[in-house]
N, C-alpha and C positions, 0 to 999 in steps of 0.2 A: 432460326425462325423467331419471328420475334414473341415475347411472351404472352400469351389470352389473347393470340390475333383473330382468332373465331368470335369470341365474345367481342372483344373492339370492335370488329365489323357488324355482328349483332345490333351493338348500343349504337351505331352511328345508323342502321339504318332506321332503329326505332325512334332516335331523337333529335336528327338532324333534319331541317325541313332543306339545308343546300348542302349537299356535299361532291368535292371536284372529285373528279376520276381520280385512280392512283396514280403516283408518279412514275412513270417510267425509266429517268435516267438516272446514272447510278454514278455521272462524276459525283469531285467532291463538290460543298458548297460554301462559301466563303463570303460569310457577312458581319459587316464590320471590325474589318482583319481576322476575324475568327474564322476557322473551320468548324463547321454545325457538326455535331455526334451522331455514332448511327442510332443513337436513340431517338432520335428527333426524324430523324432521316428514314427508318424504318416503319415506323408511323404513318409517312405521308407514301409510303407503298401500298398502302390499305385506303388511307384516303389524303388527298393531296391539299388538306385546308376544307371545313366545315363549317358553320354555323347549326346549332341547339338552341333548344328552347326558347322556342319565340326570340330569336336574335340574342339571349343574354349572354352568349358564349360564341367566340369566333378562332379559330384556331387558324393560323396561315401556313398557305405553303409557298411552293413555289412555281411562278411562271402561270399563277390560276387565271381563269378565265375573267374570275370577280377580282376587279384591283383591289376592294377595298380585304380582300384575301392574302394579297400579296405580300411574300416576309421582306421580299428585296425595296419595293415599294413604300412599306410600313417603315421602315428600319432608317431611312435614307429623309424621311417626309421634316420637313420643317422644325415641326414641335420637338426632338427628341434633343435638339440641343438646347432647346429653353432649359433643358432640367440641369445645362451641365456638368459639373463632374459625376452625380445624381445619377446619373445611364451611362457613368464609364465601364467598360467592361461588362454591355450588357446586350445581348442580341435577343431581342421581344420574339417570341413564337404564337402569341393568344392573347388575347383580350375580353373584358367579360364588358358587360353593357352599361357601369358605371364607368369605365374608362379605365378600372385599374389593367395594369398588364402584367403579362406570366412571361419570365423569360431564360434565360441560359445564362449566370453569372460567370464568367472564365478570371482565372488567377490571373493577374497582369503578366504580359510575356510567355505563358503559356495557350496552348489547346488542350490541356489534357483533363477531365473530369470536373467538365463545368458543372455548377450549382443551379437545379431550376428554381427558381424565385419569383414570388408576390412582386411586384415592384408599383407599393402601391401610388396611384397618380395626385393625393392627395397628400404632399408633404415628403415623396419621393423617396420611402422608406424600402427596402425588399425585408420579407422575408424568407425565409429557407420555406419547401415545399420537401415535409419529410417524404418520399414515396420511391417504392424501387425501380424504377423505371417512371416514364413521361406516360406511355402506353398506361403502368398500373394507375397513376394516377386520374390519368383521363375515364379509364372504365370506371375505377372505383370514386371519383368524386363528383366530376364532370357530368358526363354521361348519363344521366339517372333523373326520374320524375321533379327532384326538389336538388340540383347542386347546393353544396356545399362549399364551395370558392367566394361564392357570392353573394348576398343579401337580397336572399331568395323573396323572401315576403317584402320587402320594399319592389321590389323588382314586380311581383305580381299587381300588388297597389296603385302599380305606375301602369302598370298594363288595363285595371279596371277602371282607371279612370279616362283611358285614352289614349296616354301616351305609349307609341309604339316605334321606337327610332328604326331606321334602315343600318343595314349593314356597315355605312358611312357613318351615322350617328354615335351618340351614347345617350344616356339620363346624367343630367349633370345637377349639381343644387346650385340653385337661382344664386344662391351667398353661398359659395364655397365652406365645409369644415373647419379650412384652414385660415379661413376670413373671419369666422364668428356664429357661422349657418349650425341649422339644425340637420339631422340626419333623417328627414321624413319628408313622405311621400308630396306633402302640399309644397314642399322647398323644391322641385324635383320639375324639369324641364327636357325638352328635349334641344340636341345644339349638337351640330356640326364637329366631330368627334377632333379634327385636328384643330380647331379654334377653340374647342373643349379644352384640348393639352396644352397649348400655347398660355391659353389664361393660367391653369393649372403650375405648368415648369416655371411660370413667374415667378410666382405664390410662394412656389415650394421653397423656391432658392432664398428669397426676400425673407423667408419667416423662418427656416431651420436655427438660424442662431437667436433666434427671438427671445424674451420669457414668455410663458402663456400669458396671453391677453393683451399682448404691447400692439401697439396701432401698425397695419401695414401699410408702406408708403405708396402712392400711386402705381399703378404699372398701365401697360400700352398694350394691350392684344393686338395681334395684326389682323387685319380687315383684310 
């Protein structure tokens, strides 16, 4: 049984305003040469991909109703090779409403005891996600009046002034981070979540071996 599956279904009914049926098939799943865990996998038996909190949280499954739900869909989508090596070894399961994404890191060559990860979309960094399961984390961070993943008060800011993306969207800064931009709510736009990452995977790539402050060189978003 998977662990706090009472309360997970609890929090999903109290803070999701879209959530898909649960999954019913029980082959394996296989994205991005990887096979997903039943961690991930037992999850989406409760519920098969959601969205929270006024869209700032979106979790995929598989084969959902809503593409922009979709992990097979997500995983496969254009932008994911701009970040190149950047998303090696890495199969996305969530997204919060700035664009960064939550995913499965696996050891190269293996499936066994992948790492869930930050993998943030500005500068292409993951971090580790200390938590004992996917489940404990989703009740305990996700899930809840004010998450904690995400940059909750800019996020509502962005909400009081209007800007409210679709499930396709993000809030992205007008001047990226990793350009020279501010992290506040007036820099903060709404923009088409895979031409969001596409400018983003440029950025990252172009500026990781950078110093701070050196000029980045042109780049080409795809239209």
């Amino acid at each position: 049984m998977l662990h706090g599956e009472v309360s997970l279904r609890d929090l999903i009914e109290r803070y999701c305003e879209h959530v898909e049926g649960p999954r019913i098939g029980t082959a394996p799943v296989v994205r991005r040469g990887h096979h997903l865990p039943a961690s991930y996998l037992d999850v989406l038996h409760v519920a098969n991909g959601f969205v929270s909190n006024r869209k700032a949280f979106r979790l995929f499954g598989i084969d959902t109703q809503v593409p922009a739900l979709d992990l097979h869909l997500w995983n496969k989508s254009s932008w994911v090779a701009e970040y190149g090596d950047l998303a090696a070894n890495l199969v996305f399961i969530a997204e919060d409403i700035f664009g960064d994404q939550y995913g499965l890191r696996f050891a190269q060559g293996t499936d066994q005891n992948p790492v869930l990860v930050k993998f943030c979309c500005e500068g292409g960094e993951t971090e580790v996600i200390e938590a004992e399961s996917l489940a404990a984390w989703l009740t305990g961070s996700v899930l809840r009046e004010e998450p904690t993943p995400l940059d909750w008060d800019l996020a509502t800011a962005a909400f009081a002034r209007g800007l409210m993306p679709s499930e396709a969207e993000h809030l992205s800064f007008s001047l990226p981070s990793v350009a020279g931009g501010n992290a506040e709510e007036s820099n903060l736009e709404v923009m088409d979540r895979v031409f969001h990452l596409h400018l983003l995977g440029q950025l990252s790539l172009r500026n990781r071996h950078l110093p701070e402050g050196a000029k980045i060189d042109r780049f080409c978003p795809e239209s």
